[in-house]
Wavefront OBJ file of the C-alpha trace (Angstrom):
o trace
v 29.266 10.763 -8.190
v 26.054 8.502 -7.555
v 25.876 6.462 -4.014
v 26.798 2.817 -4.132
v 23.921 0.866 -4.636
v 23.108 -2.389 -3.479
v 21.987 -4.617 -5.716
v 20.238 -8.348 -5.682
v 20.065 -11.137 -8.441
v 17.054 -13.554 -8.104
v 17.048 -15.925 -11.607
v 17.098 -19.847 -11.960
v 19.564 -19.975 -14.319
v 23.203 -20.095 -13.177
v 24.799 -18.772 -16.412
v 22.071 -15.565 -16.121
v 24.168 -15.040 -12.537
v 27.634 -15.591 -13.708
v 26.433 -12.536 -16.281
v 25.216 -10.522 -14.071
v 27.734 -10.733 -11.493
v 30.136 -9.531 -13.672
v 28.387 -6.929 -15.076
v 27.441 -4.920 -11.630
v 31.496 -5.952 -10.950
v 32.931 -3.959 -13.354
v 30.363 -0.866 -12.475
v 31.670 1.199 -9.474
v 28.195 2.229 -8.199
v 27.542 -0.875 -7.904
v 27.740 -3.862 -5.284
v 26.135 -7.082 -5.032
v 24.697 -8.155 -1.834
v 22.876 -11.324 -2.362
v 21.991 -13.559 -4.875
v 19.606 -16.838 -4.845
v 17.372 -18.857 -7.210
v 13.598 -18.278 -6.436
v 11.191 -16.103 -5.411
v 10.872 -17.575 -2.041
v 14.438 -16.995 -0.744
v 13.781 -13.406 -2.274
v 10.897 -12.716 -0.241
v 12.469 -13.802 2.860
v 15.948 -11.753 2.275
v 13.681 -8.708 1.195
v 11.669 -8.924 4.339
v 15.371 -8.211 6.844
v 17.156 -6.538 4.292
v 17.140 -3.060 2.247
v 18.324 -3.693 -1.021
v 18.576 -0.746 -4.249
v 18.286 -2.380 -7.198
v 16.260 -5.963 -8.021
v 17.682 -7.473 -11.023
v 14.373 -10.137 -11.824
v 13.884 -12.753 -13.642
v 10.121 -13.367 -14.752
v 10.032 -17.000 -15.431
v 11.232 -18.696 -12.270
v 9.622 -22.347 -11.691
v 6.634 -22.460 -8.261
v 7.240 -18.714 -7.890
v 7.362 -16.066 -11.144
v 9.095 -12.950 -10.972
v 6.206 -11.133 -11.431
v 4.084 -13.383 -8.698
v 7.023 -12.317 -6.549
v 6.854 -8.328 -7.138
v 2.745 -8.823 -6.285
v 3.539 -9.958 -2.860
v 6.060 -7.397 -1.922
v 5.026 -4.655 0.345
v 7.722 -1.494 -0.815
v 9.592 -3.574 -3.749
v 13.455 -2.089 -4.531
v 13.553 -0.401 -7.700
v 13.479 -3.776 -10.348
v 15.108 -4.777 -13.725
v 13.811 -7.301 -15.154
v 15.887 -10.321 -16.943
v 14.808 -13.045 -19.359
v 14.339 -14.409 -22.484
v 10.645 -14.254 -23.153
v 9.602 -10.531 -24.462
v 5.935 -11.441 -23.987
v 5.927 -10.634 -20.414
v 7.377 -6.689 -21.194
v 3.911 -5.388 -20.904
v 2.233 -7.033 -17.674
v 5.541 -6.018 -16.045
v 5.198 -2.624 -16.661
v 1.763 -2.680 -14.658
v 4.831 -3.015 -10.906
v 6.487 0.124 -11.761
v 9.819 -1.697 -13.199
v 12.628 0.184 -14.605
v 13.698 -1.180 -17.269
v 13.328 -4.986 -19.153
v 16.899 -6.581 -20.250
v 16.575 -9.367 -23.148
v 18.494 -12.147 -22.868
v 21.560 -12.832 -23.721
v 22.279 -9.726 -21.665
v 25.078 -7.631 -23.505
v 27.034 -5.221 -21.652
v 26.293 -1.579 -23.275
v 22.025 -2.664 -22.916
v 22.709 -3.564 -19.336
v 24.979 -0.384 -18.920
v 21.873 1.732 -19.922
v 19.750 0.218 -17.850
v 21.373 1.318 -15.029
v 21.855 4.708 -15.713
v 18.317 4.965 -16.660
v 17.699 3.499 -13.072
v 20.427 6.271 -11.253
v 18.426 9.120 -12.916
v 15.456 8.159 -10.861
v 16.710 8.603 -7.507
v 16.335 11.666 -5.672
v 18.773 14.177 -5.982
v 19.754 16.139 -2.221
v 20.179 19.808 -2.095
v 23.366 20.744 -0.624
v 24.473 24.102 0.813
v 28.323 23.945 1.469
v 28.812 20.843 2.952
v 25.300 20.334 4.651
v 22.138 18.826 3.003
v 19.639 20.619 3.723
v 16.348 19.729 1.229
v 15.703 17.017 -1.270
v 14.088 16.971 -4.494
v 11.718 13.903 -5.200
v 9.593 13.527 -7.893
v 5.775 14.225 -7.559
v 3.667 13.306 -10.447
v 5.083 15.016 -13.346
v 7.047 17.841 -11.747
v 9.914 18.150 -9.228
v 9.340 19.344 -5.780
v 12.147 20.274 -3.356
v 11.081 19.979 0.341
v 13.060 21.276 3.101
v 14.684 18.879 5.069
v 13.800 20.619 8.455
v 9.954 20.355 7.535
v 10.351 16.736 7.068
v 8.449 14.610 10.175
v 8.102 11.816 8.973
v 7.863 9.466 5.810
v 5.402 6.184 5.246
v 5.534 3.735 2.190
v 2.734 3.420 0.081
v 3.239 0.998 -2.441
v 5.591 1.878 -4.980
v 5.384 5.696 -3.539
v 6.049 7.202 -0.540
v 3.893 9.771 1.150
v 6.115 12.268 2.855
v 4.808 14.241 5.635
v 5.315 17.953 6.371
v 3.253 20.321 8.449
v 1.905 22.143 5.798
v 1.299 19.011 3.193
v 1.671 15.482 2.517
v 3.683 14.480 -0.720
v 3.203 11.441 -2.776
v 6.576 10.939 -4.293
v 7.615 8.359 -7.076
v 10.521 6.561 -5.365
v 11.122 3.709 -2.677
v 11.266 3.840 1.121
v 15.159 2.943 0.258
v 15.739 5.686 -1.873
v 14.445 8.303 0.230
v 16.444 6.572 3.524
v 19.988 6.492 1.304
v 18.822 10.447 0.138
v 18.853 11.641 3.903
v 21.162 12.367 6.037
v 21.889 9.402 8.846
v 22.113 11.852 11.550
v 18.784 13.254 11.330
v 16.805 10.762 9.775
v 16.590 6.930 10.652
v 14.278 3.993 9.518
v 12.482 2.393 12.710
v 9.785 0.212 10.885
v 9.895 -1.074 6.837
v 7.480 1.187 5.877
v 8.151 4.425 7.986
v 11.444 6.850 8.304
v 11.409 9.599 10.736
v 12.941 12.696 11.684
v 14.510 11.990 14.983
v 14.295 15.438 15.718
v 10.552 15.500 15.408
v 9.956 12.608 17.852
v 7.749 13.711 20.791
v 7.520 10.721 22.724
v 7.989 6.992 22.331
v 7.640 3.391 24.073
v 9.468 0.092 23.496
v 6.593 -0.554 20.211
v 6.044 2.559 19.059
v 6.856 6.699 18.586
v 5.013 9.644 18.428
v 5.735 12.667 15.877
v 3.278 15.046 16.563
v 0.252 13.526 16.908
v 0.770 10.251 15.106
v 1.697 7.158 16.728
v 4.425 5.222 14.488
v 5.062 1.747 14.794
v 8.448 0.578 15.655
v 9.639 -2.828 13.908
v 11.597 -5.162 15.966
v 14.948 -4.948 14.585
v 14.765 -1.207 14.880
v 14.485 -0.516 18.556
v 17.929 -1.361 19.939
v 19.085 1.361 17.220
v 16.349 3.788 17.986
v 16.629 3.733 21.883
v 20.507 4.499 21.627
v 19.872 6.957 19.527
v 16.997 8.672 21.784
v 19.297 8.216 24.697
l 1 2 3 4 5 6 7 8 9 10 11 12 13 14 15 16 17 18 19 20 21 22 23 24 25 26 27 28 29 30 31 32 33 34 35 36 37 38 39 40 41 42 43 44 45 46 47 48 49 50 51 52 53 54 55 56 57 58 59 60 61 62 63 64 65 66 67 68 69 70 71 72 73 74 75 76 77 78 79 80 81 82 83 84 85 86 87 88 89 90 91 92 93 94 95 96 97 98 99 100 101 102 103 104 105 106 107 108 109 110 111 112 113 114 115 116 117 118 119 120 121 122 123 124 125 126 127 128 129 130 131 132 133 134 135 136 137 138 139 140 141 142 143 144 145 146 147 148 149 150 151 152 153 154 155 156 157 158 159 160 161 162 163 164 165 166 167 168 169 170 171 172 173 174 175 176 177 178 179 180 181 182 183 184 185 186 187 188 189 190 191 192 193 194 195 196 197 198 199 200 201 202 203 204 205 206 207 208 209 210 211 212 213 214 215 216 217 218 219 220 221 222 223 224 225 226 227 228 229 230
């Protein structure tokens, strides 16, 4: 069975909410974790908070969907929502999954999502132990041992993962590859970096070391991260 995913609704329209709402209800992978009205209460919720799945509208009044997707760092994977089909090809241009007409029927939505499950990465397991993940780089599939893993940085709508022998762009989000690995190894200490905590060489109150490279530590991280070194 897929992970739980959590999921956000940003759209103007009240009626597009009460939809959607209902919708990611009745789906058991599912949950909703926020909801608002425009871009700009997006933004700020996106910049404290890991979300899954974006469902987006496009044509939001003082900040678009779209205008909204520009300004974000390591967007969450993104469905798009409205009524204008004009838009369909610009959006493709941010890496969206998928682009839901309006009036949103259930089966259309239903595919979406499914569409959107078979792009996460898939973990190896060996009895009852992860121990490598497959991610997708370029066209092909590329397992990588989870004990070569140091460290991972976003880089736009990619993530370069970092191994002693090579670094791998994969297709996927910073919170795809966090939810993919296990907790007890592997922990987020910045919004753009993951690390193996077994791999950390050194660290101060702003920063950690992994090797050679010094890793920035965000500030609602290091409470986490110093228990954790402890």
């Amino acid at each position: 069975m897929p992970s739980v995913r959590r999921c956000m609704i940003v759209d103007d329209e009240p009626a597009a909410h009460y939809v959607l709402q209902n919708y990611i209800g009745q789906n058991p992978n599912l949950k909703l974790e926020f909801q608002c009205y425009n871009g700009f209460d997006a933004a700020a919720y996106l910049s404290e908070h890991q979300i899954d799945i974006l469902f987006l509208d496009i044509d939001m009044p003082e900040m678009s969907g779209l205008e909204l997707l520009r300004q974000l760092e390591n967007p969450p994977r993104t469905i798009l929502t409205t009524a204008y089909s004009e838009f369909a090809l610009e959006s493709y241009d941010f890496g969206v999954v998928d682009y839901l007409l309006k009036p949103i029927f259930h089966p259309r939505f239903e595919k979406a999502v499914k569409r959107l499950f078979e792009m996460f990465p898939k973990p190896a397991v060996a009895g009852n132990n992860i121990n490598s993940i497959t991610v997708k780089v370029d066209s092909s599939m590329i397992e990588i041992p989870l004990d070569q893993l140091m460290y991972a940085q976003s880089y736009g709508n990619y993530v370069k993962i970092f191994t002693p022998e090579k670094t791998w762009l994969a297709s996927m989000t910073t919170n795809e590859l966090e939810n993919s690995l296990p907790a007890e190894r592997f922990m987020r200490v910045h919004k753009s970096y993951i690390v193996a905590l077994d791999k950390i060489s050194g660290f101060d109150r702003e920063s950690i070391l992994v090797t050679d490279e010094k890793i920035p530590v965000g500030i609602t991280y290091r409470r986490e991260l110093a228990e954790r070194l402890r």
